[in-house]
N, C-alpha and C positions, 0 to 999 in steps of 0.2 A: 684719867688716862695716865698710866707710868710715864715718866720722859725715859728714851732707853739711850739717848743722843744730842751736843750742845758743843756749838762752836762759837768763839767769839772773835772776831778782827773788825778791826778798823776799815771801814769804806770810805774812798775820798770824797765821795760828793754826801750833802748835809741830808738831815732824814727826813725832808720832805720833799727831795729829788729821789731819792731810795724808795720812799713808800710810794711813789707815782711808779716807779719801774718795777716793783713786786705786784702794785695792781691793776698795771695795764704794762704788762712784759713786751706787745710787740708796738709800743706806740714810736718807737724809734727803729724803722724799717734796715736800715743803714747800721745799726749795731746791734743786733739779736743776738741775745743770751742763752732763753730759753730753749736750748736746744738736747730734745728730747730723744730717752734710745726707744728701740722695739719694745720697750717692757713697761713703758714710761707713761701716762698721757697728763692732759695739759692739766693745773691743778686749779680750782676753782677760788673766789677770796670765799671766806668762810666767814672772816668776821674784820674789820677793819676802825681802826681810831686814828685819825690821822692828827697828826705824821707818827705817833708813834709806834702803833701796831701793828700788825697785818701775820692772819690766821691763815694758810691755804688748806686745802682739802688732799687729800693724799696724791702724790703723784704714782703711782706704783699700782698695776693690776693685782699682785702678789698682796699688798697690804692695805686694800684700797681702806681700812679704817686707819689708818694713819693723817695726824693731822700736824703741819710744819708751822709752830710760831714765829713770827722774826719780831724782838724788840728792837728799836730804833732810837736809842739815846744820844743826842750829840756828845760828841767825843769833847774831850778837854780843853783843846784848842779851839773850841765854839764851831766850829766849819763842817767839817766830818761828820761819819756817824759808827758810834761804838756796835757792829749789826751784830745781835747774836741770836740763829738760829736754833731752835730746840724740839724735835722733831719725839711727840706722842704715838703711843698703839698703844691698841686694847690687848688684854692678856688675851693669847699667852705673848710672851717676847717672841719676837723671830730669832730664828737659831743663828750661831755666829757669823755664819758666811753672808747670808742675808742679810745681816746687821749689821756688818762690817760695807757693803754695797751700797746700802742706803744709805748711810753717813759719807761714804766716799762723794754718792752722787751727788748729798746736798753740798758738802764741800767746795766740789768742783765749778757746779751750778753759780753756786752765793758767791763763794770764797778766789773763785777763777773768773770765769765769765761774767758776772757781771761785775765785777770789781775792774776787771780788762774794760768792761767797755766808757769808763771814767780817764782812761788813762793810765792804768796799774797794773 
């Protein structure tokens, strides 16, 4: 599967508080993340190595063969975790508007909301 999409920052909490929150999103009732639009549904784990890995299953009706990696390396400072998302499809690519959406949402998703719910 092409990668068509990869973002990398820093998340405050270590990666094996991160990989418990990509594979079980709502075990923290009180800080949900995963908040999903009309076009979205829940993504499933695909494949999991903890603490470092976690595969989900497409979130997207539009692409449901899309598949989201997130590596989980502790960051530098030993604490953190360096998360970088990189988000697979099968040929053919989605055309720009679409692909510029699904990157927005993993963004928002990884990069915003659950990073907000650490504190950031």
């Amino acid at each position: 599967m092409p990668e068509v999409g990869s973002r990398r920052r820093n998340q405050p909490a270590p990666p094996h508080v991160i990989f418990e929150a990509l594979t079980e999103p709502d075990r923290d009732p009180a800080r949900p993340w995963l908040l999903l639009l009309d076009d979205e549904r829940r993504p499933r784990t695909v494949r999991a190595e903890r603490p470092q890995l976690v595969v989900w299953s497409s979130l997207w009706t539009k692409r449901p063969d899309a598949l989201v990696r997130f590596d989980l390396p502790t960051d530098r400072g030993g604490y953190g975790t360096d998360l970088r998302w990189t988000l697979l499809v099968d040929e053919p690519p989605p055309e720009a508007a679409l692909l510029g959406h699904l990157r927005k949402r993993l963004n928002q998703l990884i990069n915003a909301n659950l990073r907000y719910t650490f504190g950031q």
